[in-house]
DOTOR-500757 format. One record per residue: residue number from 1; residue in three letters; chain; x, y negated, z of N, C-alpha, C in turn. Coordinates in steps of 0.001 Angstrom, whole numbers, always signed. Layout:
<nodes>
 resi resn chain      nx      ny      nz     cax     cay     caz      cx      cy      cz
  NUM  ala     A       X       Y       Z       X       Y       Z       X       Y       Z
...
</nodes>
This chain:
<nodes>
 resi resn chain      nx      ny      nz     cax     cay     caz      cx      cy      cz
    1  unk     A    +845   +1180      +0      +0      +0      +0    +892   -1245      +0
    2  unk     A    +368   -2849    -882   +1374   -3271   -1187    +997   -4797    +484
    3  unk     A   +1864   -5020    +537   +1910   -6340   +1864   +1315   -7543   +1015
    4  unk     A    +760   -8164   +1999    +193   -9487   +1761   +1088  -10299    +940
    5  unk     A   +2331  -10253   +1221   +3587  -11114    +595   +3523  -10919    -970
    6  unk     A   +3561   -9267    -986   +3672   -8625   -2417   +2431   -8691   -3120
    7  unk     A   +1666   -8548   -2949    +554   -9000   -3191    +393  -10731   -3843
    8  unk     A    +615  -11279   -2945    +786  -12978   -2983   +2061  -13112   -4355
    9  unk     A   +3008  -12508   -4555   +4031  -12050   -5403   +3402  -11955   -6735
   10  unk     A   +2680  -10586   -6837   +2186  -10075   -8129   +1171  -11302   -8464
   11  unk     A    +375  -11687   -7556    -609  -12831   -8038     -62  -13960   -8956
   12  unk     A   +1501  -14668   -8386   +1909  -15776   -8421   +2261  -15325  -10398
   13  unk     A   +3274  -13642  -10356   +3830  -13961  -11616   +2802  -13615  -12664
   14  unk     A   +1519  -13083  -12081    +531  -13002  -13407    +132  -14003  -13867
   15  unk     A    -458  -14944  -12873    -710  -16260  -13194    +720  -17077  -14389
   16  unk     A   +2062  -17255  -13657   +2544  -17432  -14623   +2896  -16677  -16419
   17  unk     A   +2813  -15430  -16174   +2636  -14592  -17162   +1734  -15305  -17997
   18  unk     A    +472  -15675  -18096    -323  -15779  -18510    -357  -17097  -18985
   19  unk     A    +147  -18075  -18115    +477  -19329  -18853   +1497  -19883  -19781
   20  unk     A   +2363  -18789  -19346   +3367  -18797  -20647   +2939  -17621  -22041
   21  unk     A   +2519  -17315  -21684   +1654  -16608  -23255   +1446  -17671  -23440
   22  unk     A    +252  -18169  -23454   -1010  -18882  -23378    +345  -20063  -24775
   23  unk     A    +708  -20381  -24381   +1621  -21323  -24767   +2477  -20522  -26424
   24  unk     A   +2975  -19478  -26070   +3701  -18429  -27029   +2897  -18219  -28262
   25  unk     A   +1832  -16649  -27735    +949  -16351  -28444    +229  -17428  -29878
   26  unk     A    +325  -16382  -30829    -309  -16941  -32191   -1439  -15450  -32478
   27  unk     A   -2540  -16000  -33122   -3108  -14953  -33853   -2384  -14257  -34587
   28  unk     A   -2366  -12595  -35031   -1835  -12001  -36053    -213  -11708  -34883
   29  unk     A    +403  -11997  -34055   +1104  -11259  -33302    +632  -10044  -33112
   30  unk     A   +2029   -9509  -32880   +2341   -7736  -33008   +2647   -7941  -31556
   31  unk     A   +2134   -6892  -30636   +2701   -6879  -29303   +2530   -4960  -28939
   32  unk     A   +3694   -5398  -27769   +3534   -4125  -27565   +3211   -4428  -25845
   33  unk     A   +2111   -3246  -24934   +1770   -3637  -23777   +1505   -2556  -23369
   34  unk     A   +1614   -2613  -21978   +1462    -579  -21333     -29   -1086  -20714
   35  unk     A    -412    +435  -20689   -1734    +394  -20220   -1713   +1658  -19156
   36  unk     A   -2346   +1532  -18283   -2641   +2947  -18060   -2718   +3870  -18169
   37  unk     A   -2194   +4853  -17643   -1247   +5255  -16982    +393   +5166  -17138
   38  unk     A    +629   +4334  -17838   +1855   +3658  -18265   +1829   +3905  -19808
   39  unk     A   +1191   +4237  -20578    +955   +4484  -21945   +1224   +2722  -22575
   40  unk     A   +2161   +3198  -23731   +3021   +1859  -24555   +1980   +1862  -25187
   41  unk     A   +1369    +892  -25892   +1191    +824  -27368   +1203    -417  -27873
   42  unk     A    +946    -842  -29349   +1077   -1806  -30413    -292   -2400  -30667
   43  unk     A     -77   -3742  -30487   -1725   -4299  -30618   -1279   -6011  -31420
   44  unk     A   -2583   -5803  -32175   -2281   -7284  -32702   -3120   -8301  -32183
   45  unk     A   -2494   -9195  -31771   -2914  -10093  -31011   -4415  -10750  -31743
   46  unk     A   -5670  -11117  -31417   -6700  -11734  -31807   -7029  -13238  -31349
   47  unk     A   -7122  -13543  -29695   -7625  -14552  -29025   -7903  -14057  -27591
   48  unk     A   -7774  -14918  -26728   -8107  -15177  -25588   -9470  -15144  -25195
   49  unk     A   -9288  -14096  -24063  -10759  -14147  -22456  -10553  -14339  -21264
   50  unk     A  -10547  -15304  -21463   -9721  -15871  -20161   -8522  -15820  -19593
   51  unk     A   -8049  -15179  -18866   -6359  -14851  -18931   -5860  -13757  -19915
   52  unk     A   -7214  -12800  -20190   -7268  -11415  -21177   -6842  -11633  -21979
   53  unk     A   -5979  -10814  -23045   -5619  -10850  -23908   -6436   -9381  -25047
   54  unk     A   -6998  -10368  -25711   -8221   -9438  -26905   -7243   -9247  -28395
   55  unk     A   -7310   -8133  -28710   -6590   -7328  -29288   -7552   -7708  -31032
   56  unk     A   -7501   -7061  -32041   -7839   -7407  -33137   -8564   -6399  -33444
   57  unk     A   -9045   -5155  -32478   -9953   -4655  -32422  -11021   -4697  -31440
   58  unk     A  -11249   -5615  -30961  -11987   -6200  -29739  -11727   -6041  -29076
   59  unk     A  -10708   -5320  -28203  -10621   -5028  -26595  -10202   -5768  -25883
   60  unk     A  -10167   -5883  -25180   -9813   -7424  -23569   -9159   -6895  -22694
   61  unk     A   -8666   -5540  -22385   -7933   -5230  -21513   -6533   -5285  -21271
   62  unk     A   -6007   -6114  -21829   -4580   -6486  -21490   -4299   -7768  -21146
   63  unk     A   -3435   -7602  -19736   -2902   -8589  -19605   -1471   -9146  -19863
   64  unk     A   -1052  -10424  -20242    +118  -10813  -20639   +1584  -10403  -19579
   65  unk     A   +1248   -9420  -17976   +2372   -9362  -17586   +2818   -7939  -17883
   66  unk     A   +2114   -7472  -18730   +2333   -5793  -19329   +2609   -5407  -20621
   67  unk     A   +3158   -6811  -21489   +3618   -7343  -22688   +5037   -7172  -22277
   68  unk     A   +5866   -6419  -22833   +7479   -5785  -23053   +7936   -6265  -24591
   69  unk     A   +7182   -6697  -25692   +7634   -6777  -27044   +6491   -7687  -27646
   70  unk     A   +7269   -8723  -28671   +6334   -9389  -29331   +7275   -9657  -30393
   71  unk     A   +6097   -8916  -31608   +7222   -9010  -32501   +8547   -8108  -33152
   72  unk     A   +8538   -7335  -32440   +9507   -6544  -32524   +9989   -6845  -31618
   73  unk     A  +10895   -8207  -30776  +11335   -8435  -30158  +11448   -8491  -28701
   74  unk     A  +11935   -8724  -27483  +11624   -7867  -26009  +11348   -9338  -25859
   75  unk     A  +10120   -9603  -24880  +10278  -10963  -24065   +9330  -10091  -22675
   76  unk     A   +9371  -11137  -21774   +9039  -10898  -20806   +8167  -12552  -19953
   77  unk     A   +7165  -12496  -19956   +6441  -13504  -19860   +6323  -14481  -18507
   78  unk     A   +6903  -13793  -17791   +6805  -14097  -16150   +7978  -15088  -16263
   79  unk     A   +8120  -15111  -16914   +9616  -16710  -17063  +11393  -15826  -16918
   80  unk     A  +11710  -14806  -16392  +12942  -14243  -16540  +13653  -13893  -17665
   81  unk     A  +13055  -13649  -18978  +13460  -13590  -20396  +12063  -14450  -20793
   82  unk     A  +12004  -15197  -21908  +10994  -15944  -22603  +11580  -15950  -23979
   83  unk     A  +10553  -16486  -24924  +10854  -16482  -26420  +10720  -18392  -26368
   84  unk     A  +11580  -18729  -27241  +11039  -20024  -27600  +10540  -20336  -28726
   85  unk     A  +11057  -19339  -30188  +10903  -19786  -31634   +9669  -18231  -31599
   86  unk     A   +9098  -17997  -30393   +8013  -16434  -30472   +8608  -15405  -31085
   87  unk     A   +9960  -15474  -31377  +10820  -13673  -31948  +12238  -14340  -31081
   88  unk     A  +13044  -15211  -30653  +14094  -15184  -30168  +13973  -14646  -28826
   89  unk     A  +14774  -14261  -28155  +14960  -14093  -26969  +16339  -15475  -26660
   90  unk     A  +15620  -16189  -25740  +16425  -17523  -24945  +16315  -17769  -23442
   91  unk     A  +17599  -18650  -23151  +17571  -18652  -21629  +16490  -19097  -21265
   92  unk     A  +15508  -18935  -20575  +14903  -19704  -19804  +15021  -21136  -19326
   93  unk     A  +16222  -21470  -19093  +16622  -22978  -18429  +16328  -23758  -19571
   94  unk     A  +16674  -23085  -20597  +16420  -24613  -22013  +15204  -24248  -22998
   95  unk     A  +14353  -23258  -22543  +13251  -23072  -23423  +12580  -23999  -23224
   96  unk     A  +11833  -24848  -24366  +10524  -25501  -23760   +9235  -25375  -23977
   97  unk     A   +8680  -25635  -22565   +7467  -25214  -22669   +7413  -23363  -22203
   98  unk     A   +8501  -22965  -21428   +8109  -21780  -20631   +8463  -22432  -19413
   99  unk     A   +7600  -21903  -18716   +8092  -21836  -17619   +8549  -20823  -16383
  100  unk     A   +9528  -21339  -16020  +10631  -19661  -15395   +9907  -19480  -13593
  101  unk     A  +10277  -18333  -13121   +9637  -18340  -12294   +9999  -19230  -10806
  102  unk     A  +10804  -19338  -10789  +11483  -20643   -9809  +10776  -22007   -9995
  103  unk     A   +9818  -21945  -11125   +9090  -24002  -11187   +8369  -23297  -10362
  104  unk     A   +7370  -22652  -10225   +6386  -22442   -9908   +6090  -22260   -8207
  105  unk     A   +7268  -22012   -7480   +7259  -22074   -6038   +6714  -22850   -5311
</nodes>
């Protein structure tokens, strides 16, 4: 069972997860995102439900902190790896418009 702290933790980087998509994300993106029970797969990005991320076959069940690849490329949305040009992988400190997980404290 996870502690209030960790808990308070996972909350903080989904939220950021999600706002740095939010920012990234284009229609017609290729992503790759685990689902349950840790199962990978490839989805093309459609539009937003709220923090959800809806796939191009209607589904809504993904969220942006279970996104490992966009593009072919690895990013990681919680601000520790970010994309800036949406296929580079860049530092964090000089991307703009991500934000890393240290603003957010």
């Amino acid at each position: 069972m996870l502690t209030e702290e960790q808990k308070k933790e996972n909350r903080r980087r989904a939220h950021l997860a999600a706002a740095n998509a939010k920012e990234v994300l284009k229609p017609g993106d290729r992503l790759r995102v685990t689902k349950c029970p840790g199962t990978k797969r490839w989805i093309t990005f459609s539009h937003w439900d709220g923090h959800w991320i809806v796939s191009k076959s209607g589904i809504d069940d993904y969220h942006p902190i279970t996104v490992d690849m966009l593009n072919g490329q690895p990013v990681d949305f919680t601000g520790r790896m970010a994309t800036a040009d949406r296929c580079a992988m860049v530092d964090t400190a000089t991307a703009p418009g991500i934000a890393r997980e240290d603003d957010t404290a």
